[in-house]
C-alpha positions in Angstrom: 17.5 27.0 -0.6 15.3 24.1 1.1 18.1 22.1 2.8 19.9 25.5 3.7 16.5 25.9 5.9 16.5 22.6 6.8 20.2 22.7 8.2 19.1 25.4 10.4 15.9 23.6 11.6 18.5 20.8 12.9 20.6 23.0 14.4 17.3 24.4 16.2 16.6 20.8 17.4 20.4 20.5 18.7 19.7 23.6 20.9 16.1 22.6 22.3 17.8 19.3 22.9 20.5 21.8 25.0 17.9 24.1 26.6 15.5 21.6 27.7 17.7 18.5 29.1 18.9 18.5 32.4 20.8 15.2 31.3 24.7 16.0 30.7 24.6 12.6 27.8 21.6 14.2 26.1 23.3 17.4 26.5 26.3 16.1 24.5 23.7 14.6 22.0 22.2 18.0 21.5 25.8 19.2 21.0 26.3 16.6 18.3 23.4 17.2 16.3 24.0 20.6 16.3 27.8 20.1 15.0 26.5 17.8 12.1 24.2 21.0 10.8 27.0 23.3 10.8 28.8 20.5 8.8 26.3 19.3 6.7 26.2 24.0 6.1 29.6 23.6 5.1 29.4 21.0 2.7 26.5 22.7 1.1 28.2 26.0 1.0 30.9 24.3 -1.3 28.7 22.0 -3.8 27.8 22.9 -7.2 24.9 21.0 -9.1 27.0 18.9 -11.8 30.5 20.1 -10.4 33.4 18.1 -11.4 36.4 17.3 -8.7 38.6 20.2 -8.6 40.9 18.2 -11.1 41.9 20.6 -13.5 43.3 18.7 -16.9 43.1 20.5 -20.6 40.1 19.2 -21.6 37.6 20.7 -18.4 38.7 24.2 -18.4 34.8 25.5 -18.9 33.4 22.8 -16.6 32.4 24.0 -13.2 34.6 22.7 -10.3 33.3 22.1 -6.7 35.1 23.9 -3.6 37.5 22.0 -1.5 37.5 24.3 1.0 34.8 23.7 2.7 35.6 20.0 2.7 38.9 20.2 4.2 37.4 21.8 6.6 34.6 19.9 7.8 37.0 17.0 7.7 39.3 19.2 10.6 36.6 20.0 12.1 35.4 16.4 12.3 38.6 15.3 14.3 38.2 18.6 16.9 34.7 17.3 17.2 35.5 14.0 18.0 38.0 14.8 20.5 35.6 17.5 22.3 33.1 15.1 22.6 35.2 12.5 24.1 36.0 14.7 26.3 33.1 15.6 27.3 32.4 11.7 27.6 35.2 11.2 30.1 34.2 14.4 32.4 30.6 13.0 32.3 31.9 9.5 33.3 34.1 11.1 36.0 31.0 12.9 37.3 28.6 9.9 37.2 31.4 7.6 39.1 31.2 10.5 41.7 27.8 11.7 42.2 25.9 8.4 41.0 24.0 10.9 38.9 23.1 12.6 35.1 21.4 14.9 36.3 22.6 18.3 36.8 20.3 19.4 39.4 21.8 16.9 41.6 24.9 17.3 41.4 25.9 20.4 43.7 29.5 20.5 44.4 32.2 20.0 42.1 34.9 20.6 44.8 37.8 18.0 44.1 
C-alpha cells in the first residue's frame, strides 16, 4: 500500500513542478516525472509478491502468475511518451530560436 502512496506523492511533485514553473524545459520535466508515476502505477498494479512469468508448463499450474498486461502497456506507453516529449522538445527549441527566451511570460505572440 506504501509505494501505491508513494507513486501518487511523485505524481504530486510532477504537477507542482507544472503549476509553479514558468520554464517550458522544467515544464516538460514536471511532465516526465509525472508519466514515470503513472508507469511505475501500472507496473505495480500487475505484480504479485513471488509471481512466476506468465509461463504456463504442467508442473506450475497452482503457482501464482504475474499480469502482462500492465507491462505491455507501460512498454506502449513508453514509446508515445518518448515521442510527446520530443516533441515537445522541438516546439520548445523552435520557440527559444525565436523569442530568445524559456520563459513563458515573455513570450507574447505566437503569430507565425
Amino acid at each position: 500500500m506504501i509505494v501505491f502512496i508513494l507513486c501518487f506523492i511523485l505524481f504530486l511533485v510532477g504537477l507542482f513542478g507544472i503549476l509553479t514553473s514558468r520554464n517550458i524545459i522544467k515544464i516538460i520535466i514536471g511532465l516526465s516525472i509525472m508519466e514515470f508515476s503513472v508507469y511505475l502505477f501500472l507496473v505495480l498494479i500487475g505484480y504479485i509478491y513471488n509471481g512466476q512469468a506468465p509461463i504456463i508448463t504442467k508442473d506450475m499450474i497452482d503457482l501464482p502468475v504475474v499480469d502482462p498486461l500492465p507491462q505491455a502497456m507501460v512498454l506502449t506507453a513508453i514509446v508515445i511518451g518518448l515521442a510527446t516529449k520530443s516533441m515537445l522538445m522541438a516546439i520548445a527549441i523552435r520557440l527559444y530560436k525565436k523569442f530568445g527566451t524559456f520563459d513563458i511570460r515573455k513570450i507574447t505572440s505566437l503569430k507565425g
